[in-house]
C-alpha positions as CSV (number, residue, x, y, z in Angstrom):
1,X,104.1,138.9,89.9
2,X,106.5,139.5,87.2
3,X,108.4,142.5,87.1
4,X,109.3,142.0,83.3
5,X,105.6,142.7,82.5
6,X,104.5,146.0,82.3
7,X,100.6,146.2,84.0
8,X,98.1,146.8,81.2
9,X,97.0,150.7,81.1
10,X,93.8,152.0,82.3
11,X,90.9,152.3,78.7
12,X,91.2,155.8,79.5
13,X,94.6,156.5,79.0
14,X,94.9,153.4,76.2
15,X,92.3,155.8,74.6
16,X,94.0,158.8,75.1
17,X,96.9,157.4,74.4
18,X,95.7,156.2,70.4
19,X,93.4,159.3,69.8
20,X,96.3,161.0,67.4
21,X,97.8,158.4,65.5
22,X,94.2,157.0,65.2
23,X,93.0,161.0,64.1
24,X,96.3,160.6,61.2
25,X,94.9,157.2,60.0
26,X,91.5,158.8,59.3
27,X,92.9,161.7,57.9
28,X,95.1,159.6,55.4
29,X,92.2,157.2,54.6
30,X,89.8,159.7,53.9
31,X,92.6,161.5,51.3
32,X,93.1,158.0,50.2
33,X,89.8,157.4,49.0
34,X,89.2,160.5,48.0
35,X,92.2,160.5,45.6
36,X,91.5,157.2,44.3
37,X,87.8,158.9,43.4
38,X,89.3,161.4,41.3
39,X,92.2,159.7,39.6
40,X,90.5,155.9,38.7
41,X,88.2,156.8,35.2
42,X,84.2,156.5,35.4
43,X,83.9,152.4,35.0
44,X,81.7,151.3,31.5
45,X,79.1,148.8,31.3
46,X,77.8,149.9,34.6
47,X,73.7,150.6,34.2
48,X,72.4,147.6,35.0
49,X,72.5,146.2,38.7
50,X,73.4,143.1,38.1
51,X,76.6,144.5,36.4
52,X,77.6,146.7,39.6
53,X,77.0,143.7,41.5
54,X,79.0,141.7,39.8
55,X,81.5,144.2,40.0
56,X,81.8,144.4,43.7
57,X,81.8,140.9,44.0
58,X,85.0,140.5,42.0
59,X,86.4,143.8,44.1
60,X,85.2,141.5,47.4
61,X,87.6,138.2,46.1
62,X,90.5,140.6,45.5
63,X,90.4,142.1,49.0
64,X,90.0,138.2,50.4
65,X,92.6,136.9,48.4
66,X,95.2,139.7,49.4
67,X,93.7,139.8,53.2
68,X,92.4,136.8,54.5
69,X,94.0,134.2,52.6
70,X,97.5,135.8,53.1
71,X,96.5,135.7,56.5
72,X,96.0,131.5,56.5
73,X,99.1,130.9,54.2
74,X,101.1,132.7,57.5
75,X,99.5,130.3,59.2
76,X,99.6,127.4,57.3
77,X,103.8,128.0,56.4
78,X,104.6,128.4,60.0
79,X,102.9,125.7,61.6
80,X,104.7,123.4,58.8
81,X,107.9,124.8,59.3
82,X,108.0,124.5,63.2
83,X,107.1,122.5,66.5
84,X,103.4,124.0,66.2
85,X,102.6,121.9,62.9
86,X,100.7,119.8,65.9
87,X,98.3,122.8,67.1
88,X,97.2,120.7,70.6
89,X,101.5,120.6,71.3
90,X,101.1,124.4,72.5
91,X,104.0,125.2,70.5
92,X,102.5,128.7,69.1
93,X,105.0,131.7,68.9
94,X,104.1,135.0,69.7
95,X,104.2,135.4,65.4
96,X,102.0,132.2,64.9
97,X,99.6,133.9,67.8
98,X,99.0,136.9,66.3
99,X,98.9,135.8,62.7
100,X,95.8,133.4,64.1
101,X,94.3,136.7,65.9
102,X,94.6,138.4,62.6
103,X,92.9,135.8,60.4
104,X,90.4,135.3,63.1
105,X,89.4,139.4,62.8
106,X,90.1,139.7,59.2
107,X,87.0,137.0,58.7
108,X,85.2,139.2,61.4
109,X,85.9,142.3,59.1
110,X,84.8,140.5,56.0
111,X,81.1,139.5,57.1
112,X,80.7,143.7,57.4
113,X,82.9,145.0,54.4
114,X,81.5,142.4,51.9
115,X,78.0,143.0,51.8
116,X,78.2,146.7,52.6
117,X,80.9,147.0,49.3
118,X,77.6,145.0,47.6
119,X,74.9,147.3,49.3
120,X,77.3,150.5,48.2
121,X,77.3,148.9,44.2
122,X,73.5,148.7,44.2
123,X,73.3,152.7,45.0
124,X,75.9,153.5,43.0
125,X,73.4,154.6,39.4
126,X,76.3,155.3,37.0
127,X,80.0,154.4,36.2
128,X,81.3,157.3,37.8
129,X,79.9,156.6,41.1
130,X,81.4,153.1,41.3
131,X,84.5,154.2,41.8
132,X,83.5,154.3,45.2
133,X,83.5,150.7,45.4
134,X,86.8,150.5,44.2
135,X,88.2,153.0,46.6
136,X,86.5,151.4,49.2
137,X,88.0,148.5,48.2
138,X,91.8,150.0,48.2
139,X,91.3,151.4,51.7
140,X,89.7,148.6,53.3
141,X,92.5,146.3,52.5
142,X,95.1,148.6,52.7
143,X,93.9,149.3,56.2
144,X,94.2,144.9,56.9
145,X,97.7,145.0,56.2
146,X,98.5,148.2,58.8
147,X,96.2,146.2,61.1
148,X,98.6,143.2,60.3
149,X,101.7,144.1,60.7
150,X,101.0,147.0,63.6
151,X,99.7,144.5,65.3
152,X,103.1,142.4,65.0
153,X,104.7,145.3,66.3
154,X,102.7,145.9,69.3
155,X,98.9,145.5,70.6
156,X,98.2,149.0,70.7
157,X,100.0,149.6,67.0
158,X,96.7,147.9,65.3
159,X,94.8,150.4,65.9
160,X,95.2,152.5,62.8
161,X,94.4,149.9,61.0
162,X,90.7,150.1,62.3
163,X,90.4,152.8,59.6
164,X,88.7,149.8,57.5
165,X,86.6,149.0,60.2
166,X,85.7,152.5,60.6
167,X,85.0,152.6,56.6
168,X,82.8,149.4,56.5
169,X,80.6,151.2,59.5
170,X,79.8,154.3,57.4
171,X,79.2,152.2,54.8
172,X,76.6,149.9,56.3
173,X,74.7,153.2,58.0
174,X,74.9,155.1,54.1
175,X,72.9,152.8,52.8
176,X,71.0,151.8,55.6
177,X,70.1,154.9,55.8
178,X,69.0,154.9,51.5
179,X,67.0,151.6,52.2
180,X,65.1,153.4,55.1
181,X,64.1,156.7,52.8
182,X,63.3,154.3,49.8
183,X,60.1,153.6,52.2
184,X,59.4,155.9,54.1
185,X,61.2,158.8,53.0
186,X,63.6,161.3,55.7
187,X,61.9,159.2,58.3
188,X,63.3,156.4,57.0
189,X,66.5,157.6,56.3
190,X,66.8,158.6,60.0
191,X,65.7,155.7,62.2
192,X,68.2,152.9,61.4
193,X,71.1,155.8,62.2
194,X,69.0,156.7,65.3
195,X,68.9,153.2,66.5
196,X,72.5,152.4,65.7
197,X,73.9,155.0,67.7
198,X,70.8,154.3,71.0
199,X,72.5,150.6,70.6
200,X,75.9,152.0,70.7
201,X,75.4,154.2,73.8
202,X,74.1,151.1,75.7
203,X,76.8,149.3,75.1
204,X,78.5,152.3,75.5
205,X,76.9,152.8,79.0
206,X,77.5,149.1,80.3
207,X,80.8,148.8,79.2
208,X,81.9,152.0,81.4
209,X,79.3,149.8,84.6
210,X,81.5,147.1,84.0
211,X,85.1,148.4,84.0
């Protein structure tokens, strides 16, 4: 065994160990977007829904282009620049590794945060409430990059950046939620969010089995 390697901590204390600086990043994001509410003006041209779709859409490619495609240009200049251009020669530094990892979960995060930031434009009924979609925007991608470079920094040092994650989640059970009252009222509203969270403590439940 190698001596130079420090064993990995137990979840518990890896938990423990992330609960505050994770409780700061929360904290922040929710001021961020909050903040970015009050101070961006009430968006025109924003009644119909094909115009708020539209909108989000556009909000989408900006957090792509600054996220993900940042994410395959590190990549990309790396493995040109370096032994690993031939990704079979097992050449990958620790940089290159974790740039991949990053990519890999920023295209993860993308398949929830897109079509939520759509879903969250279609209840949004005036040019005032949009400006969620562009705060959610701001603190989604501003949440990639302290995922990014945390995570160059240290394993555990992502993990504020799962604010955006965290964001993308509320999203998706907001307007899950609005679909579910749409037909059949409180009802509705509630079983998607009760089902969520009776998924959640299952995996919740076999996860602990397992470890």
């Amino acid at each position: 065994m190698n001596r130079d390697i420090a064993p990995p901590l137990p979840a518990r204390a890896r938990l423990a160990g992330a609960a505050p600086v994770m409780a700061v990043a929360f904290v922040v994001a929710v001021a961020l977007w909050f903040a970015v509410f009050a101070l961006v003006p009430p968006l025109a041209g924003m009644d119909a829904p094909l115009a708020r779709l539209m909108f989000a859409l556009k909000c989408g490619g900006v957090a792509i282009l600054l996220t993900f495609m940042t994410g395959i240009e590190a990549i990309a200049h790396e493995r040109l620049g370096s032994a690993a251009f031939d990704p079979l020669a097992g050449h990958e530094t620790r940089r290159l590794r974790v740039n991949a990892r990053y990519a890999q979960n920023t295209a993860e995060q993308l398949l929830i945060f897109v079509p939520g930031l759509l879903l969250l434009a279609l209840y949004c009924d005036s040019g005032a409430a949009m400006r969620a979609v562009v705060a959610a925007t701001l603190v989604w991608t501003l949440a990639r990059f302290v995922f990014w470079i945390g995570y160059h920094r240290g394993a555990a040092q992502r993990m504020p950046g799962l604010v955006g994650y965290a964001q993308s989640m509320i999203v998706l059970l907001y307007v899950a939620a609005r679909f579910g009252y749409e037909i059949a009222g409180p009802a509705g509203a509630s079983l998607p969010l009760l089902l969520f969270a009776a998924i959640e403590a299952i995996i919740l439940l076999a996860t602990r089995r397992a470890a």
